[in-house]
N, C-alpha and C positions, 0 to 999 in steps of 0.2 A: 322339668324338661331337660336340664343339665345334664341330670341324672342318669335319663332315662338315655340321652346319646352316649355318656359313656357308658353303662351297660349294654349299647349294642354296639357298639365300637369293639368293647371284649367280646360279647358273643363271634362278630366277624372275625378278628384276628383268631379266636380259639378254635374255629372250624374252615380258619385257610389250609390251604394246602402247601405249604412253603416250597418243597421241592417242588411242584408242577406250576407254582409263581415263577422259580429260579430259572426252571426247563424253557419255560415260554418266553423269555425276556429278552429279548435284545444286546443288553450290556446284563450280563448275572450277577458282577461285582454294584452297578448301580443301582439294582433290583435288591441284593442284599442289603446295602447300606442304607437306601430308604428304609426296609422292613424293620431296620433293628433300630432305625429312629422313631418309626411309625409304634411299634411295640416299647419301648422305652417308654415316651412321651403318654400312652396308653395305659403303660402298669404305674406311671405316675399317679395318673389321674386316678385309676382306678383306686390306686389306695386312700387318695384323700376321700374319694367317692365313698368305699365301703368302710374307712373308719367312721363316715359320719351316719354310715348305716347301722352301724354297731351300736355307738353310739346311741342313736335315736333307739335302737331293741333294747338296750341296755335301763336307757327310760322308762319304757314302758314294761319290764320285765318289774322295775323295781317299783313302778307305779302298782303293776298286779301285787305285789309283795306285799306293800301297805294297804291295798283293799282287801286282803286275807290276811294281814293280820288283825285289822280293822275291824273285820266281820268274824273274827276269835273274841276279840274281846269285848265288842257289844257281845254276843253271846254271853259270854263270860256274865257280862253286868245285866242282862236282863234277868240270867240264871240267878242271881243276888238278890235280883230286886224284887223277883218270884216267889225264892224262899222266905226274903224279910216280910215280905204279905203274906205268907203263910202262915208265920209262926204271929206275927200279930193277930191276924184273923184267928188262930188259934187261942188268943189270951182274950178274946172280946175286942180286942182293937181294930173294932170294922172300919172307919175312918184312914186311920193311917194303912191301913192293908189296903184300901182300893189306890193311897196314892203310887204306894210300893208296886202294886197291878201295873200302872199310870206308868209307872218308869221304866218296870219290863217292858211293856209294850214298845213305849218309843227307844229304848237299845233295841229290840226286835226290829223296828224298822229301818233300824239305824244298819242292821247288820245285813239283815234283807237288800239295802242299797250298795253295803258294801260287796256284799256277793256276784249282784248283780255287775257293778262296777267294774269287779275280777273278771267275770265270767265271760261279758264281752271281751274285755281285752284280749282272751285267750286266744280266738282266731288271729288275731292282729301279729301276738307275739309270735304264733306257729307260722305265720304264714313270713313277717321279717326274720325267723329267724333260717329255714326254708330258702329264703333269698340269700339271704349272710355265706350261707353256708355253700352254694351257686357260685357265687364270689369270688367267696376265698379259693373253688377249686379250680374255678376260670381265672382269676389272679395269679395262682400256683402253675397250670397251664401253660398262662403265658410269659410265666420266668423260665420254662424248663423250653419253652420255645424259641423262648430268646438267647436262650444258651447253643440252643442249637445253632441256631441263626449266627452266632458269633462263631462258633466251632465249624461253619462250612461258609463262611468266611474266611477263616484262617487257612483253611483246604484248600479254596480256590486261589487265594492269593499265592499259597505254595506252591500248588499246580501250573499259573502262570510263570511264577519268578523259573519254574523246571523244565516248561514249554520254551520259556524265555532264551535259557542256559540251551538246551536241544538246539536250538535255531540258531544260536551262534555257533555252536559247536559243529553245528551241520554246512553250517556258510563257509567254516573255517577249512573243513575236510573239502568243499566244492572249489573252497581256492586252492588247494594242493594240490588236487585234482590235476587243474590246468593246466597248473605252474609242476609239472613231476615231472621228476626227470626221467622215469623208465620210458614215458611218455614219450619225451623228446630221440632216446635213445632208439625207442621201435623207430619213430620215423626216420631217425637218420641211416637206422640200419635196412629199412627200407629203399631208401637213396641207395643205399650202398648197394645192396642187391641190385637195384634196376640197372647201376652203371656197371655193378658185372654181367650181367645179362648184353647187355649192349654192346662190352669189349668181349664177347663172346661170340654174340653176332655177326662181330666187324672180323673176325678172327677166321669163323666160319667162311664170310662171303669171301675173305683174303686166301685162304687153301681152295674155291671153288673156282676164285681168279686164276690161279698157279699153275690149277689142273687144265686149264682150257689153255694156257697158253704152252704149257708141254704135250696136248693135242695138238696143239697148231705143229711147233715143230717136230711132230712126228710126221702132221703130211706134209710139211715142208721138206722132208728129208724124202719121203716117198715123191715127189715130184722131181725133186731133182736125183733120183735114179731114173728117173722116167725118162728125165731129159738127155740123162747121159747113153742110157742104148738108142733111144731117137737117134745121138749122135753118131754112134756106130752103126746105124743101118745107112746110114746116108755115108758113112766114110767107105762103106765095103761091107755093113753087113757081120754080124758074129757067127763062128763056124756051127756047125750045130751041134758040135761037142760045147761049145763054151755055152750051147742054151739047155743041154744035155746037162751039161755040171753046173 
């Protein structure tokens, strides 16, 4: 049952999706760091897993080995025991020929079982080795994924410490900003304009003042000629040559 969680423990890691893990995550640096615990702790296991896999095909590979060579060499000795009954049976030695028969026989069934022996094992062996070989390429898999996984860890952690450096550098230019002096200088050259505008204004309404009151004494000047023939009509009147010229 061990076993069998950690082969599907690799099967899942080998058919995640690491970047659409990293995409969805919340914190991606946290999401990483787990993963490459998570795969670590997993290719551990796995490899104690699949060396004791190896191991046990390695058994049974060597176990088929000596039931074929087993079932070589009962052949072998039945073939011995067949001809030594032969050639007895051929000198008149019926006797010893049927026992030599006697001992073919049982190497023959001796080799018959070791055959059989082989024979089963063979699915056994194709089938662990089949898996072994699953293993290893889901074990290899998950080193080449875990490299990655380290290698976009080191990206995002560069990417932050660059985001990091930007945001200072940008908070840095926004306190300049503030504190600038062309800044300060538009504004006071603004001032300045307004208060020339205003000694301009005051300049204006001070020659519109000037002009009314040299109106005035123009009719003030006009009145008092007015007043002074009044005064000569009442003393006697101007000749009409002096209203002539």
């Amino acid at each position: 049952m061990a076993k069998q969680s950690i082969f599907g423990r690799i099967s899942t890691l080998v058919r995640a999706n690491i970047n659409a893990l990293i995409d969805s995550a919340e914190d991606p640096q946290k999401m990483i760091d787990q993963l490459v615990r998570d795969y670590t702790n997993s290719i551990a296991d796995a490899e104690a897993a699949i060396a004791e896999t190896i191991g046990n095909l390695r058994l049974l590979e060597r176990d088929h080995e000596e039931d074929v060579q087993s079932a070589r060499e009962w052949g072998n000795k039945a073939l011995a025991a067949s001809k030594k009954a032969d050639e007895l049976r051929t000198s008149g030695n019926t006797a010893d020929a049927d026992k030599f028969d006697s001992l073919a026989k049982i190497a023959l069934q001796r080799q018959i079982s070791a055959e059989r022996e082989a024979t089963s094992a063979e699915p056994t062996i194709a089938a662990q080795t089949e898996v072994v070989d699953k293993l290893k390429d889901g074990l290899n898999t998950m080193k080449v994924k875990l490299e990655e996984l380290k290698s976009k860890r080191s990206e995002l952690l560069s990417r932050a410490k660059v985001a990091e450096a930007q945001t200072k550098v940008q908070d840095a230019i926004s306190s300049i900003n503030v504190l600038d002096p062309t800044s300060e200088l538009g504004r006071f050259e603004d001032k300045v304009r307004r208060q020339e505008a205003l000694a301009q204004g005051k300049i204006e309404l001070a020659a519109s003042s000037l002009d009314a009151q040299f109106e005035s004494l123009e009719d003030l000047g006009e009145l008092t000629e007015v007043e002074a023939r009044l005064a000569e009509l009442k003393a006697g009147g101007p000749t009409q040559a002096a209203i002539e010229d």
